[in-house]
C-alpha positions in Angstrom: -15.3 6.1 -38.2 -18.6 7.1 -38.2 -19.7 3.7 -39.8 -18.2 1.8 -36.8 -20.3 4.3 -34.6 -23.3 3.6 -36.4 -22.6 -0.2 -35.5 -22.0 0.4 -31.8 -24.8 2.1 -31.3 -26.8 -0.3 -32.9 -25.4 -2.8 -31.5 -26.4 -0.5 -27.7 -29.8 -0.1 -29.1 -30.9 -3.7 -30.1 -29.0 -6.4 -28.6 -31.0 -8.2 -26.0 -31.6 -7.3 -22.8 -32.8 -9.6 -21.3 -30.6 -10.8 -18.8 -31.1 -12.4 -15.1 -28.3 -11.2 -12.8 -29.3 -13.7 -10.5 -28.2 -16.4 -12.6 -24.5 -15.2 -13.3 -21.3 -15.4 -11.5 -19.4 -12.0 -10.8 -17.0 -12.6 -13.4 -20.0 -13.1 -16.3 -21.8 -10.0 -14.4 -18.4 -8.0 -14.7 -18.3 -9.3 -18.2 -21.6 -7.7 -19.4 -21.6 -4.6 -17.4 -18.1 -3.9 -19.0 -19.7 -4.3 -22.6 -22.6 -1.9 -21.2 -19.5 1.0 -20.4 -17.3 0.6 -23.0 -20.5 0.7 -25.8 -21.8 4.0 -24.1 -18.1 5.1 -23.8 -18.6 4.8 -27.8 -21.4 6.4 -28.3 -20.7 9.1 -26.0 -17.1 9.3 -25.8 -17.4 9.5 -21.9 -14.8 7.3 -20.4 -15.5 3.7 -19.5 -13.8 4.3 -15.9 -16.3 6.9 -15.1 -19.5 5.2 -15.9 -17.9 2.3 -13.8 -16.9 4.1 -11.0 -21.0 5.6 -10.5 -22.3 2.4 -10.9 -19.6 0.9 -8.4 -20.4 3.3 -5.6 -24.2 3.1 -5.9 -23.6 -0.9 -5.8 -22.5 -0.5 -2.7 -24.3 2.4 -1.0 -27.3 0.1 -1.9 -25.8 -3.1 -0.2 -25.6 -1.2 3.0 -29.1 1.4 3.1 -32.8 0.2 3.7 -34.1 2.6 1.9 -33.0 1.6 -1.5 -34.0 -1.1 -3.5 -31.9 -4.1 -4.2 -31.1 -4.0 -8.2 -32.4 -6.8 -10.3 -30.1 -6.0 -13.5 -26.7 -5.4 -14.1 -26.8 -1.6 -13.6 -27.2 -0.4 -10.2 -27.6 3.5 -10.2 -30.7 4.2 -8.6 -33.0 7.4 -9.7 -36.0 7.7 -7.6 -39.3 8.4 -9.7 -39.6 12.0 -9.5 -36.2 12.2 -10.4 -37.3 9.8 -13.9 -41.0 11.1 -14.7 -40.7 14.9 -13.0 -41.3 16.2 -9.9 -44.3 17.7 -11.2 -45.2 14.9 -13.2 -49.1 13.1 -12.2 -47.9 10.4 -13.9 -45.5 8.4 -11.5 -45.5 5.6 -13.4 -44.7 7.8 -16.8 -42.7 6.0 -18.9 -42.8 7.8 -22.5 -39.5 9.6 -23.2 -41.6 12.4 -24.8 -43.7 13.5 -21.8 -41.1 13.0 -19.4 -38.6 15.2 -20.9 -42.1 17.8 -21.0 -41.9 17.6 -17.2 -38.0 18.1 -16.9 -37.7 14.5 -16.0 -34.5 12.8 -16.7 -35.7 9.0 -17.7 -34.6 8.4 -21.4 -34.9 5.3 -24.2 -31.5 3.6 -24.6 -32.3 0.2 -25.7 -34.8 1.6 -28.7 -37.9 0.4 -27.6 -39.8 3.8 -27.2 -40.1 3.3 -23.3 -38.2 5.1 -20.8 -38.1 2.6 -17.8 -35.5 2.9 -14.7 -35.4 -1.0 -14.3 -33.7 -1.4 -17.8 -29.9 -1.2 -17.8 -29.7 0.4 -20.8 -32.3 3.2 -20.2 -30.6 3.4 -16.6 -26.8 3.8 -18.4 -27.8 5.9 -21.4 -29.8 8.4 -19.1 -27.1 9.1 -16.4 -24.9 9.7 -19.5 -27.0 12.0 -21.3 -26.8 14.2 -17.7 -23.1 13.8 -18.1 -22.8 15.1 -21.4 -24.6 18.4 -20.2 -21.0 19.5 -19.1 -18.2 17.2 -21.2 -16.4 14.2 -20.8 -12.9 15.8 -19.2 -12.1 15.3 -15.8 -12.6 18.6 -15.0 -16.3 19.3 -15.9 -17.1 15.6 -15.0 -16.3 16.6 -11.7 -18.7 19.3 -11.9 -21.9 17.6 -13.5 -20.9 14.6 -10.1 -20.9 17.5 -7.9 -24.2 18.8 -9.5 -25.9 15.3 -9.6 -25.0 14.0 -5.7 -24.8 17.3 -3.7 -22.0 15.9 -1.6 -18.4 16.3 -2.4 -17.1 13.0 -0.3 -19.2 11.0 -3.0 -17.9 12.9 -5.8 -14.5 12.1 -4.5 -15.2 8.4 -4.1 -16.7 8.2 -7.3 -13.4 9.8 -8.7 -11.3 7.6 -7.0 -12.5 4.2 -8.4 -12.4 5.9 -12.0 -8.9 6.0 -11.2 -8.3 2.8 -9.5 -9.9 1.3 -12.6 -8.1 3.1 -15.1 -5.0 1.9 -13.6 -6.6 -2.0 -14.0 -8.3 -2.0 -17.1 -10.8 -4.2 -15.2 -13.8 -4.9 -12.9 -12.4 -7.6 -11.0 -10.9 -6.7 -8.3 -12.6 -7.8 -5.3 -8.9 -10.0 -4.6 -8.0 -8.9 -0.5 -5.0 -9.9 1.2 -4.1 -10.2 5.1 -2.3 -7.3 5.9 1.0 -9.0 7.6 2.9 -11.6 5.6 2.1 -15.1 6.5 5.4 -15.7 7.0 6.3 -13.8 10.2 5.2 -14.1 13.8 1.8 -12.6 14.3 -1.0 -12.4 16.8 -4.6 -10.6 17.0 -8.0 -11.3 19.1 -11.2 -9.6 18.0 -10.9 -6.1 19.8 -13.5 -4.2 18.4 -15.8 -2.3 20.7 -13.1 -2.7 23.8 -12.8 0.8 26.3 -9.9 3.0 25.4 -8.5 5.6 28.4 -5.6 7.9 26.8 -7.3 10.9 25.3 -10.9 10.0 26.9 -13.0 7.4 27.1 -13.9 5.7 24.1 -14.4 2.6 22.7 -11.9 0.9 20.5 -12.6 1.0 16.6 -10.5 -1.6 15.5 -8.6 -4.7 15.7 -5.0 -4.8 17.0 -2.2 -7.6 15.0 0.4 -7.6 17.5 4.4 -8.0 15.5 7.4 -7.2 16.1 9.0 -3.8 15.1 9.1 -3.2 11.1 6.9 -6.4 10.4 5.8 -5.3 6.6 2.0 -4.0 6.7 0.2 -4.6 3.4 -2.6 -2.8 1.6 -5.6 -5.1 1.8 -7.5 -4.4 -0.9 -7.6 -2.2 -4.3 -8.1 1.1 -3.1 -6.2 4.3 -3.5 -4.7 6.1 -0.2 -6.4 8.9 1.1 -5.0 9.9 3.8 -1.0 9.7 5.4 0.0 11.5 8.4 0.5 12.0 12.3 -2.8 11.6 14.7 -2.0 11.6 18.4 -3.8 8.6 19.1 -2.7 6.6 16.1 1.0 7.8 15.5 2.2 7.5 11.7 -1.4 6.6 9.5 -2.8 5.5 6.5 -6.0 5.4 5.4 -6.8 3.4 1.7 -10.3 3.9 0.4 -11.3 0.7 -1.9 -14.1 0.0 -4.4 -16.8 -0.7 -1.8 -16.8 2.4 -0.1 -15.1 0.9 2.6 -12.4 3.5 4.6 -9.0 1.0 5.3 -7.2 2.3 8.6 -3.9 1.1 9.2 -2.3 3.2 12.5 1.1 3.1 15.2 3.2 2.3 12.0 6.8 2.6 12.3 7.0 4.6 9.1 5.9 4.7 5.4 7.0 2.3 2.2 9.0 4.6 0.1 7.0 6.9 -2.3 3.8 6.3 -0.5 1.5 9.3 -1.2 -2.0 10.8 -1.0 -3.7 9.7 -4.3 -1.8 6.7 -4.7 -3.6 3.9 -6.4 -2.2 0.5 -4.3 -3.2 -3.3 -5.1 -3.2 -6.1 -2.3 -0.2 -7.3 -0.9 1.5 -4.1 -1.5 4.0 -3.0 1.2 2.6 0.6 2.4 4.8 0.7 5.9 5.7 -1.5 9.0 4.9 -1.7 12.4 5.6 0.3 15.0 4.2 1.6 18.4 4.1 5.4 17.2 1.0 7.2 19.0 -0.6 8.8 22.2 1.4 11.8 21.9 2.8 14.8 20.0 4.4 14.1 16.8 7.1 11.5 17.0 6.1 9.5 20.1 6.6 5.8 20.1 7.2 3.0 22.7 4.3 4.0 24.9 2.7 0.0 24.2 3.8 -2.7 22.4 4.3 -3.0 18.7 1.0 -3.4 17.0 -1.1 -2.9 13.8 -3.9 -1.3 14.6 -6.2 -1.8 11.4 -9.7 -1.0 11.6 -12.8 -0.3 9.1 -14.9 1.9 8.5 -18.1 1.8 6.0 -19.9 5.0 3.6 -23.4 4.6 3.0 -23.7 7.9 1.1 -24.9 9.6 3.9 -22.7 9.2 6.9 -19.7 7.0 7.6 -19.3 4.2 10.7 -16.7 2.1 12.1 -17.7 -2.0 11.7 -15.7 -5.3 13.2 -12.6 -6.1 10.9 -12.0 -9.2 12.4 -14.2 -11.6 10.7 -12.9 -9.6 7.2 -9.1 -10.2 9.1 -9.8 -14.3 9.8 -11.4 -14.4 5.8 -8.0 -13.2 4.4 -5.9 -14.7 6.6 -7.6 -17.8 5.2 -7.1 -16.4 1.1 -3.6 -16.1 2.1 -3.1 -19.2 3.5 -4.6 -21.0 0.4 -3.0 -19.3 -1.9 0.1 -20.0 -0.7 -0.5 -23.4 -0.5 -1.7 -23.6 -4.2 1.5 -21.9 -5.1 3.5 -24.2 -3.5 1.7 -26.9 -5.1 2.6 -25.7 -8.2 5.8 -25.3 -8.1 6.4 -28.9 -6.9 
């Protein structure tokens, strides 16, 4: 056992690392970054999931925030330089593990070349889990060292969510979305985002709205896992799916819920999670004040704050998925 450690962590230290992100597809990115996790989970014995989930959510809070750098590599958690070197470090640029660690910085070596240096995936990996270590690998105190690290507990959530959803998956790809009606049924929908809403105030309409009929299946999405499930005045019987992008999925005026739907629930696309209904604009159990409808809207996390964004180009993308897909199965099957 500690021979095959010996090799993994060599293996961590010295094999190349030179590699341009630029020129891979996501599946040969996914590839690598899964070696990166599940060598450190080796080494360290922290899960793979966890290490994962981190970088997942600072990929996307970086896709969606000016003030952060784009990443170059295949890592993207992001430690500003005070954070690396010390906040009371005169040397910004300070990249010697020795005299970092001298100024409580937390920038360490994990490729083995005597440099501490933020743009290397492997320094970037092995430092964010030497922090981890500080408190265990279980669920419990990992919680605490992501509490301790972020300072926000909707990003430690998040964070423990995609563990989760990619525990359940044993992968990285899963960037597959669905339409969330069958193709097969009767359908319609119009970009309505932005649109004035009266009932309960004035207020503009976050959301697009698939007119069906009543008990039309309505499908998670994406990979996510469901955060919320429940009665809202304005949007009746709800559910709202978190996926691996830090995007909030909002699915409202169901008719009711797929059985043995629940808070926490990891779901995959396609999956039934209710039907549609006209439930809303009241007290608990009011329906049939408008027509059937889905109401489906998004809503995006930057880390800081949270905003609602146009589904419908994301609804006319899938719609499209779906409608390939179906062909190709078709295809082969004839």
């Amino acid at each position: 056992m500690h021979k095959a450690l010996l090799i993994s962590l060599l293996l961590f230290l010295f094999f190349p690392n030179i590699v341009n992100a630029a020129e891979l597809s996501d599946r040969e990115k996914n590839k690598k970054r899964m070696e990166l996790f599940t060598s450190m989970e080796t080494i360290t014995h922290i899960p793979w999931y966890y290490l994962a989930a981190i970088d997942q959510y600072e990929k996307s809070i970086r896709a969606v925030r000016d003030d952060l750098p784009m990443t170059n590599g295949l890592i993207s958690i992001y430690m500003p330089n005070d954070k690396w070197v010390g906040p009371l470090n005169p040397d910004k640029n300070d990249r010697a593990p020795l005299s970092i660690a001298l100024f409580n910085g937390m920038g360490k070596d994990g490729n083995g070349d005597h440099k501490a240096d933020q743009t290397n995936d492997k320094d970037l990996l092995y430092t964010i889990s030497s922090f981890l270590l500080q408190y265990g690998v279980d669920d419990d105190n990992m919680k605490i060292a992501l509490w301790n690290y972020y300072k926000r507990d909707k990003t430690v959530l998040m964070i423990l969510e995609k563990a989760k959803i990619y525990k359940k998956f044993h992968t990285l790809n899963l960037d597959e979305h669905s339409f969330p009606l069958p193709l097969q049924y009767n359908y319609s929908y119009r970009s309505t985002w932005g649109d004035s809403r009266g009932w309960g105030g004035r207020r503009i309409h976050e959301g697009t709205d698939i007119f069906a009929d009543y008990g039309v299946p309505v499908r998670a999405t994406s990979y996510g896992i469901v955060e919320m499930k429940g009665w809202n005045k304005y949007g009746g019987w709800r559910i709202g799916i978190r996926d691996l992008n830090n995007t909030y999925h909002y699915f409202a005026h169901l008719s009711g819920y797929a059985k043995n739907i629940k808070v926490g629930q990891v779901v995959k696309p396609g999956m039934v999670i209710g039907g549609v209904g006209s439930t809303g604009y009241g007290p608990k159990g009011t329906s049939g004040k408008f027509p059937p409808h889905l109401h489906y809207g998004l809503y995006k996390d930057n880390g800081r704050t949270e905003w609602s964004f146009d589904p419908y180009p994301s609804l006319k993308r899938w719609e499209i998925f779906d409608k390939q897909r179906k062909l190709k199965s078709k295809q082969s099957r004839s």
